[in-house]
MOPAC internal coordinates of N, CA, C and O (Angstrom, degrees):
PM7 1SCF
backbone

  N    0.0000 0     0.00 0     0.00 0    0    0    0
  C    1.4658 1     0.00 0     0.00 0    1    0    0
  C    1.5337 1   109.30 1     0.00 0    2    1    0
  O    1.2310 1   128.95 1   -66.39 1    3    2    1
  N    1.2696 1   100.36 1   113.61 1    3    2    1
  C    1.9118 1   105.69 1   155.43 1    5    3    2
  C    1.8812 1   130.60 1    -4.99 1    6    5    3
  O    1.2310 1   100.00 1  -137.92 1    7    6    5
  N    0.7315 1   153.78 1    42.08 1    7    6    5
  C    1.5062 1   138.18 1  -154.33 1    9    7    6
  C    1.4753 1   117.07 1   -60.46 1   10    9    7
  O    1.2310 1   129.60 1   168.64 1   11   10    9
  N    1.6718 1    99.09 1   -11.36 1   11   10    9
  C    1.3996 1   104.53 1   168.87 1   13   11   10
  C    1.6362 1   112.82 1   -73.97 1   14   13   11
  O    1.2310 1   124.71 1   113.63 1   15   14   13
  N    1.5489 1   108.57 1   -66.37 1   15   14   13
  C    1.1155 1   146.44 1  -154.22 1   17   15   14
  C    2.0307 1    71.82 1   -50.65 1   18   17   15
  O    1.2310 1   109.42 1   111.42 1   19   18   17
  N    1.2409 1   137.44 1   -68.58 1   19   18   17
  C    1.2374 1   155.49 1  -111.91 1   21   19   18
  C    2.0517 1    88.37 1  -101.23 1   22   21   19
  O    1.2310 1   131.22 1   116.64 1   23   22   21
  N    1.1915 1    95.95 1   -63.36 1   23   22   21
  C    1.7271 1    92.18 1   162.18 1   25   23   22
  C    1.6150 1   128.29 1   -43.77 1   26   25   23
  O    1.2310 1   130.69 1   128.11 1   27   26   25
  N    0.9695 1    96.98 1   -51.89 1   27   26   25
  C    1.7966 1   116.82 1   178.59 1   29   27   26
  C    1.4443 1   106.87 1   -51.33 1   30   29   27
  O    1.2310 1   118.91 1   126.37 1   31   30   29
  N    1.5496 1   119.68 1   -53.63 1   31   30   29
  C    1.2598 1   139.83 1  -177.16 1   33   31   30
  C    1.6655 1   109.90 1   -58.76 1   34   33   31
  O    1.2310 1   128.71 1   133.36 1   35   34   33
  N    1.3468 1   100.82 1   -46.64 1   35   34   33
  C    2.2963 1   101.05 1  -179.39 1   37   35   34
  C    1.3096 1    77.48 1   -69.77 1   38   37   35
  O    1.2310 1   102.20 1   134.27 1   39   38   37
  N    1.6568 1   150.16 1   -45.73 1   39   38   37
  C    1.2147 1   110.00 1  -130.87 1   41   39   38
  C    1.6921 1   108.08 1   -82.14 1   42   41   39
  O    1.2310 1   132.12 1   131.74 1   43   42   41
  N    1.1634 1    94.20 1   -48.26 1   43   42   41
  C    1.7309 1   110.64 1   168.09 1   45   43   42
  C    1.8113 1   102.65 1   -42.36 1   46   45   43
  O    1.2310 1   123.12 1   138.25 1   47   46   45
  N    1.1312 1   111.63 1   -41.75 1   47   46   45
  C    2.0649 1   106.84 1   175.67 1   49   47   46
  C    1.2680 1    81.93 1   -60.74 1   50   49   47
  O    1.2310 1   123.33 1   130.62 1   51   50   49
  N    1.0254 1   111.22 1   -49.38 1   51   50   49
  C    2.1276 1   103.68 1  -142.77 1   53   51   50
  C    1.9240 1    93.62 1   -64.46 1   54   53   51
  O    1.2310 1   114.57 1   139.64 1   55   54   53
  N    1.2051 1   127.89 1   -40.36 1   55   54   53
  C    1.2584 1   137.02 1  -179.95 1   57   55   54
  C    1.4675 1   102.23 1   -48.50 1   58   57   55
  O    1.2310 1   126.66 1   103.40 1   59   58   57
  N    1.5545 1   104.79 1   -76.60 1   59   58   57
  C    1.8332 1   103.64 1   167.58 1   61   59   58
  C    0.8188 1   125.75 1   -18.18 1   62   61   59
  O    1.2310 1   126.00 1    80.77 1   63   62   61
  N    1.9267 1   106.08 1   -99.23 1   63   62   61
  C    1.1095 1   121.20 1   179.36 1   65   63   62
  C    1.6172 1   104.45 1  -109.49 1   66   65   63
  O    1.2310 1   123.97 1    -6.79 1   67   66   65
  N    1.5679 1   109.99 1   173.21 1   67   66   65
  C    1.7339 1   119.31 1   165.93 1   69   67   66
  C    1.5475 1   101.32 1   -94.26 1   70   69   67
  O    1.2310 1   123.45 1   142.52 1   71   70   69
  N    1.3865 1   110.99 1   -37.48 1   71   70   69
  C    1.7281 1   124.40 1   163.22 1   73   71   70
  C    1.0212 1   124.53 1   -21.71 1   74   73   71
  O    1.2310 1   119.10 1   107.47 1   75   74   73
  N    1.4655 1   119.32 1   -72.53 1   75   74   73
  C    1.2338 1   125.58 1   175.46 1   77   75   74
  C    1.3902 1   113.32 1   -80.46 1   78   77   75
  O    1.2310 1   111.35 1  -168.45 1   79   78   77
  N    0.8353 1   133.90 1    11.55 1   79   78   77
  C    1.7932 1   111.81 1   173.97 1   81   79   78
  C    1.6650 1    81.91 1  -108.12 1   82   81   79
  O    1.2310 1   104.10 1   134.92 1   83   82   81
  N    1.1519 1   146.92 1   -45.08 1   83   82   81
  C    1.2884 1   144.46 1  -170.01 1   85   83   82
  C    1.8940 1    95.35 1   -58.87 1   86   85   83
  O    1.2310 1   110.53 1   141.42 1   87   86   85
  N    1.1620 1   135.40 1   -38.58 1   87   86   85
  C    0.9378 1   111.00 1   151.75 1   89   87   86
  C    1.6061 1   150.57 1   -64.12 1   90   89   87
  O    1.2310 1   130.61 1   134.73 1   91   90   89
  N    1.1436 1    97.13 1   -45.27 1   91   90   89
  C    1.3481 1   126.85 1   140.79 1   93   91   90
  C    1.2318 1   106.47 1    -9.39 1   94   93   91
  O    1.2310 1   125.05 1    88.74 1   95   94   93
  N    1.4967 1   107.91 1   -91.26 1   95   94   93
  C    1.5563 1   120.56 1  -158.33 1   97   95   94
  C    1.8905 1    94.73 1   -65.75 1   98   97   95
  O    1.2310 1   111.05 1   171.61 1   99   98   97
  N    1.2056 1   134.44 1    -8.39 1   99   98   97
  C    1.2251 1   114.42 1  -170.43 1  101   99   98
  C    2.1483 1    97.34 1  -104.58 1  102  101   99
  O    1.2310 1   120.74 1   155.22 1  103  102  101
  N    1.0977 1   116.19 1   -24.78 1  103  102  101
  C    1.7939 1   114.65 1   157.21 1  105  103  102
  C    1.8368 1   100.14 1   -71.93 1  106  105  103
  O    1.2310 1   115.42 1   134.42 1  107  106  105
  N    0.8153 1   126.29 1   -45.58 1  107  106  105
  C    1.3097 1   108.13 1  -173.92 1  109  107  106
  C    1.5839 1   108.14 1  -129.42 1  110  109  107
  O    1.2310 1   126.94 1   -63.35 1  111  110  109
  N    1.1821 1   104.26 1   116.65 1  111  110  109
  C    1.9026 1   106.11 1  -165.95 1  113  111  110
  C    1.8759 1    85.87 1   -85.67 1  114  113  111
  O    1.2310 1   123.74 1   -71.10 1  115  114  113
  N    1.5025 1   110.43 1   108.90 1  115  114  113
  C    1.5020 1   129.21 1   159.57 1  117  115  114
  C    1.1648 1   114.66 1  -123.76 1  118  117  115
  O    1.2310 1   109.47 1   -53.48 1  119  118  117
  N    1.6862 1   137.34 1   126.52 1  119  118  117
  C    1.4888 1   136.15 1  -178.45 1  121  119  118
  C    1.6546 1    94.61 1   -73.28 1  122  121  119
  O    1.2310 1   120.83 1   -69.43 1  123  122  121
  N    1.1423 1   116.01 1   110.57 1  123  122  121
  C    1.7865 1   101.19 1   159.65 1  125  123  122
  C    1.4453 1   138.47 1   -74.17 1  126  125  123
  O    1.2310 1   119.34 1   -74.85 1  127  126  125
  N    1.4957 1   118.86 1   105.15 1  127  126  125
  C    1.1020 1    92.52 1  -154.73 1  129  127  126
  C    2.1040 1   105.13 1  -103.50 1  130  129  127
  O    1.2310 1   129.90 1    -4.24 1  131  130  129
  N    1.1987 1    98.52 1   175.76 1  131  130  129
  C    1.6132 1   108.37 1  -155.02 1  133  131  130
  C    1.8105 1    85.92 1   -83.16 1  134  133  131
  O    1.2310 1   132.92 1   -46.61 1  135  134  133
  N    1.6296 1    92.63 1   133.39 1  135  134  133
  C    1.6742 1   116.46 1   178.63 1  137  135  134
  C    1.3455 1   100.88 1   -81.73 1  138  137  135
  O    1.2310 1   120.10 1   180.00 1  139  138  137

């Protein structure tokens, strides 16, 4: 799996919503880190 591709992806959730990456991050435990 990507870790880029996979960062990029919460951040754009995290932009959306805070919702969904909090789900997100609990199906797939990824630290997101700040671009």
């Amino acid at each position: 799996m990507d870790i880029t591709k996979t960062t990029y992806f919460l951040c754009l959730e995290y932009r959306d919503s805070s919702v969904r990456v909090t789900v997100s991050e609990k199906n797939n435990p990824v630290v997101p880190v700040p671009v």
